[in-house]
Structure formats: structure tokens, C-alpha cells
DOTI-379512 format. One record per residue: x negated, y, z negated of N, C-alpha, C in turn. Coordinates in Angstrom, 3 decimals. Atoms other than C-alpha are relative to their C-alpha. Layout:
<pts>
       npx       npy       npz      capx      capy      capz       cpx       cpy       cpz
         X         Y         Z         X         Y         Z         X         Y         Z
...
</pts>
This chain:
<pts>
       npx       npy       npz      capx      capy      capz       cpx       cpy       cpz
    -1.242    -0.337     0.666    -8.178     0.759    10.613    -0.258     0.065    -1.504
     0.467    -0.367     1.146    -8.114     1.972     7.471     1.906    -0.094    -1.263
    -1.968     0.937     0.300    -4.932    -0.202     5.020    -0.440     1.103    -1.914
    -0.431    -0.792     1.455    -3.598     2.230     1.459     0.657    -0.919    -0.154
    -1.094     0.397     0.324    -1.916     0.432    -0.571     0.872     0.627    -1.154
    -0.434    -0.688     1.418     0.455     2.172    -2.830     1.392    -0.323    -0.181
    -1.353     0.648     1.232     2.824     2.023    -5.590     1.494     0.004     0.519
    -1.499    -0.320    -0.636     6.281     3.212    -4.229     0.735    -0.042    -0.777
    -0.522    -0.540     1.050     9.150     3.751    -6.413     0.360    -1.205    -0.963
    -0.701     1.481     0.986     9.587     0.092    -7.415    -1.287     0.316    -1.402
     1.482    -0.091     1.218     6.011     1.154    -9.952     0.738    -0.010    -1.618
    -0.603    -0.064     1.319     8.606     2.229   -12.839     0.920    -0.948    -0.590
    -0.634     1.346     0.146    10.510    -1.157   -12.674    -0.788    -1.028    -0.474
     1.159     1.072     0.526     7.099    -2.942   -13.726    -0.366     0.691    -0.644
     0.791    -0.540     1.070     6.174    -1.213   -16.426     0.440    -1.130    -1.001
     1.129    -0.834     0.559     4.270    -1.657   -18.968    -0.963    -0.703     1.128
     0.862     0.656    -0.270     2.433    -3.868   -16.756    -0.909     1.163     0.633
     0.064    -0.933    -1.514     1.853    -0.268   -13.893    -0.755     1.013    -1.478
     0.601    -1.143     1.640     0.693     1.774   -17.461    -1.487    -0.089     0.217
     1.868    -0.031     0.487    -3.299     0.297   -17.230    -0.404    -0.705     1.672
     0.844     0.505    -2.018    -2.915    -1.061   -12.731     0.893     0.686     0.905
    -1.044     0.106    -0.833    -1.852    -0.038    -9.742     0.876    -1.304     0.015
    -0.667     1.574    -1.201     1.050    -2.332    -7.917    -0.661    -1.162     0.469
     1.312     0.847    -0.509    -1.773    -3.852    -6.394    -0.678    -0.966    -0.285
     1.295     0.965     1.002    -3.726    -5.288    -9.080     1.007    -0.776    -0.670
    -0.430     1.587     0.547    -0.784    -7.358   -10.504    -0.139    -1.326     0.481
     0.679     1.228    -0.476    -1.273   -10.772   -10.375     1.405    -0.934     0.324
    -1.529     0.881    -0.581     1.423   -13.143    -8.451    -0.930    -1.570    -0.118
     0.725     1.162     0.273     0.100   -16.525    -9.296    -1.635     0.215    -0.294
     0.896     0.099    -0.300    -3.411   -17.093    -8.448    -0.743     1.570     0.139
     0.565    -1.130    -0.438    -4.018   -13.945    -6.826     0.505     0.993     0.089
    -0.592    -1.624    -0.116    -3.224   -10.058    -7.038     0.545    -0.148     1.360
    -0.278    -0.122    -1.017    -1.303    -8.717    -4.719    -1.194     1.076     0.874
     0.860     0.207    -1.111    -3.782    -6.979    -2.921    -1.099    -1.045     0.212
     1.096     0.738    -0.577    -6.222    -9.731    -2.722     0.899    -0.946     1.096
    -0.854     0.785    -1.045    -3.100   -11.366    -0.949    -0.273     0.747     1.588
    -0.271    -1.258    -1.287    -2.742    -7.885     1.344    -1.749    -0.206     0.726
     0.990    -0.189    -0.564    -6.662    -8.095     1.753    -0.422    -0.899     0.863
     0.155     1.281    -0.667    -6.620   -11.805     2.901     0.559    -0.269     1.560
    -0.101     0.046    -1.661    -4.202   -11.307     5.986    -0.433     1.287     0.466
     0.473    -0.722    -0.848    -5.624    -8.313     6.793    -1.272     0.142     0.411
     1.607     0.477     0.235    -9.247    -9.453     6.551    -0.619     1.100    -0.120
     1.271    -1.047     0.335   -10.627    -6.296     5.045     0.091     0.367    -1.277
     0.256    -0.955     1.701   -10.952    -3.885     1.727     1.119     0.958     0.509
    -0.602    -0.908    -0.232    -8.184    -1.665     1.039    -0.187     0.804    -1.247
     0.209    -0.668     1.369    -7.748     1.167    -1.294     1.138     0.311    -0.691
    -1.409    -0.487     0.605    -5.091     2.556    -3.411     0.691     1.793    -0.294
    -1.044    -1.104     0.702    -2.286     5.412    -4.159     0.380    -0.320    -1.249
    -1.087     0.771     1.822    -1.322     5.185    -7.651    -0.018     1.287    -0.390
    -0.275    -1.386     0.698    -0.786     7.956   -10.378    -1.846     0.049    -0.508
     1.166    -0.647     0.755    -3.706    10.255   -11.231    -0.859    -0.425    -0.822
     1.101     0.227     1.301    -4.795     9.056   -14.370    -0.803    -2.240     0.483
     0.849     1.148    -0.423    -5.459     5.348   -12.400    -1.241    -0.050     1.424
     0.405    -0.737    -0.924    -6.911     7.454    -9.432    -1.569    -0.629    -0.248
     1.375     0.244     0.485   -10.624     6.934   -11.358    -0.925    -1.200     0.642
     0.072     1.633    -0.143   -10.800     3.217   -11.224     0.482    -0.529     1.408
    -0.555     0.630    -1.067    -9.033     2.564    -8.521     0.488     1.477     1.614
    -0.099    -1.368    -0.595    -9.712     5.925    -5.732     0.617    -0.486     1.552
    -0.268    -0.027    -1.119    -8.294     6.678    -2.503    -0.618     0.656     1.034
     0.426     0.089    -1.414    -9.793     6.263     0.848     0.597     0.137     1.204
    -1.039     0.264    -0.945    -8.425     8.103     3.585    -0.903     0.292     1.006
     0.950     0.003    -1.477   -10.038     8.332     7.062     0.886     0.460     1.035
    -1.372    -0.739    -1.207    -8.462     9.187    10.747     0.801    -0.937     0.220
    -1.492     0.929    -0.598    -6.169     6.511    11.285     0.133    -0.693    -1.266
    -0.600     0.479     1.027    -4.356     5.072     8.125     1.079    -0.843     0.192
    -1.237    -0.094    -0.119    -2.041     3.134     7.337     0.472    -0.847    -1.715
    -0.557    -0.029     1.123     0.246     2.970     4.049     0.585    -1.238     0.233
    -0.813     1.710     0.401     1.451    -0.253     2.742     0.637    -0.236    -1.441
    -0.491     0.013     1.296     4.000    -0.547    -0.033    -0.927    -1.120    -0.662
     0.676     1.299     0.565     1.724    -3.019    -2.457     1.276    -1.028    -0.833
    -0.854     0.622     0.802     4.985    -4.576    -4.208     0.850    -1.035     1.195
    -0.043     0.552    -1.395     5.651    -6.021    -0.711    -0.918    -1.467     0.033
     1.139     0.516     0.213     4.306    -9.512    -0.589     0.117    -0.445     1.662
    -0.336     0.427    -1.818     2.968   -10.516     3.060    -0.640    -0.509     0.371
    -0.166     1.253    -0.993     3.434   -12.617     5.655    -0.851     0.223     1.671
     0.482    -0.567    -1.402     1.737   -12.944     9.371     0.939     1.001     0.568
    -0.553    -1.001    -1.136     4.731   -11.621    11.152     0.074     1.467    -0.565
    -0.171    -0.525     0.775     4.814    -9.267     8.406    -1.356     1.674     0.504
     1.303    -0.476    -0.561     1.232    -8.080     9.346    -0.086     0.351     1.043
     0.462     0.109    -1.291     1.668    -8.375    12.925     0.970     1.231     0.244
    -0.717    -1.109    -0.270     4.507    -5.806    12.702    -0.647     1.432    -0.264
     0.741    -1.069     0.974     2.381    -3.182    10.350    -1.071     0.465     0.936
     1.080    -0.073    -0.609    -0.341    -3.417    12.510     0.218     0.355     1.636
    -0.195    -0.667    -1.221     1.426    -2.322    15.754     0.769     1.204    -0.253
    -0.803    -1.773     0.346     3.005     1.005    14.078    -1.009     0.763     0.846
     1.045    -1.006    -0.598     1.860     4.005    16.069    -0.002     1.026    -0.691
     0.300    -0.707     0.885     0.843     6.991    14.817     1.460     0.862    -0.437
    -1.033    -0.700     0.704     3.484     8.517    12.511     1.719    -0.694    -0.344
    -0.430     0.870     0.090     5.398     5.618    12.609     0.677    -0.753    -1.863
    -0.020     1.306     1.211     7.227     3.982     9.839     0.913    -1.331     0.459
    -1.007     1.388    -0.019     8.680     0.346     8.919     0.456     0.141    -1.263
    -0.850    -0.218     1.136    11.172     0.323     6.727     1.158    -1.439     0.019
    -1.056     1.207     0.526    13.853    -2.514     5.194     0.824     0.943    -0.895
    -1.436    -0.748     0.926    17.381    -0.792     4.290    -0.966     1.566     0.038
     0.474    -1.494     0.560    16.033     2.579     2.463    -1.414    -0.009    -0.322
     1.393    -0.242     0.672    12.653     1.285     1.496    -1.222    -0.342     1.007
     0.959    -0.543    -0.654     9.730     2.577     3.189    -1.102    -1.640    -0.339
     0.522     1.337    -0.140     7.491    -1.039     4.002    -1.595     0.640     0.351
     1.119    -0.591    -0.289     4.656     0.820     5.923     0.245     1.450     0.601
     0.256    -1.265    -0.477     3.420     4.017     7.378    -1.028     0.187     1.039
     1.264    -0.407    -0.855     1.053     5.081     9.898    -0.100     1.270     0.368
     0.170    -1.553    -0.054    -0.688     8.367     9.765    -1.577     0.166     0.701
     1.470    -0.094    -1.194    -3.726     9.616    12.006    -0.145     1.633    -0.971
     0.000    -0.952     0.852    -5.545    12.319    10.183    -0.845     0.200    -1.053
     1.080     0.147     1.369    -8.358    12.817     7.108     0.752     0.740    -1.280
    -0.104    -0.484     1.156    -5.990    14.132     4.889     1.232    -0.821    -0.593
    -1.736     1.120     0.667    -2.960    12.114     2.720     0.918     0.960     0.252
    -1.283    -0.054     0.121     0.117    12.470     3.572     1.513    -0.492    -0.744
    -0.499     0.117     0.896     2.940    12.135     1.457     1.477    -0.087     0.864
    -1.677     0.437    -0.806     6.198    10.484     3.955     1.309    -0.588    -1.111
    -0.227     0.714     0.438     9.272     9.765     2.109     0.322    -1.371    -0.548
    -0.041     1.070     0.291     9.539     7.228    -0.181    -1.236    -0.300    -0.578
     1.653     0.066     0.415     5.234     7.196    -0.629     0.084     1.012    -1.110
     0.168    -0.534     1.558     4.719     7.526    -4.323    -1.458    -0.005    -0.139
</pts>
């Protein structure tokens, strides 16, 4: 499985911090949020962000994906839900897009995925 994590529309509500990181790379205590996302999911993920952070921080997509808002902070059941999406699948809370699951080598762009 192959975990994106990207910005989503909350990115312009954290600025300036979202100006020089993804979502991702802020830091919630101790640890970024993806090193949180990388911990229950026990692997490496990559990122969606804007263009000009694209460089530093590139995106990795493969045949089975799956999108993960990074401003999201998470939990087992949290995980255990994300991780049974099928393909084309989303999870969502109210209006805002939580995860995604896409099968496929090319990005897709579902609403809500910034």
C-alpha cells in the first residue's frame, strides 16, 4: 500500500507556518504529523502539497494509493477504518474529505484533495 499525505483546504488556515512545509511536516508536540501518520501505519509516506514544495518533499504514486488528509491527527480505529477503503472509496467527516483510495499510477485529484 502506498499512504499520500496531503494538504487539503485546512493548508491556508496555517499559514505562514504551510509557506516553507507541507501539513505534514508541522510539528504537534514531539513529533510531526506525519511521523505520527508514519508510526501507525508502520511505513514511509509521501506528500501532495503546492508545487513550489513539490522539490523537497515529491510525490509517490504507485497502483494502489491511498490519500490521507495530513491535518488529521490519528488514531488505531482511525487507521483501521482508512485501511479497509476499497478502491475509489472515500472517508469523509461532515464535508471534509478524511481519506481516499485510488488504484492506478496516475494522481487523482477527488474532491476536496488539494
Amino acid at each position: 500500500m502506498n499512504y499520500i499525505l496531503f494538504d487539503g483546504p485546512s493548508r491556508t488556515n496555517l499559514l505562514p507556518f504551510t509557506f516553507t512545509r507541507p501539513v505534514a511536516d508541522i510539528r504537534i508536540g514531539i513529533l510531526t504529523l506525519r511521523e505520527k501518520w508514519e508510526a501507525y501505519l508502520d511505513t514511509h509516506t509521501s506528500t501532495k502539497t503546492e508545487d513550489h514544495l513539490s522539490g523537497k518533499w515529491p510525490l509517490i504514486v504507485k497502483d494502489k494509493n491511498i490519500y490521507i488528509n495530513a491535518s488529521i491527527i490519528p488514531t488505531v480505529e482511525l487507521v483501521n477504518k482508512i485501511n479497509g477503503l476499497q478502491e475509489n472509496e472515500k472517508l469523509c467527516a461532515g464535508n471534509e474529505l478524511i481519506a481516499y483510495c485510488q488504484t492506478g499510477n496516475e494522481a487523482m485529484e477527488p474532491e476536496g484533495l488539494h
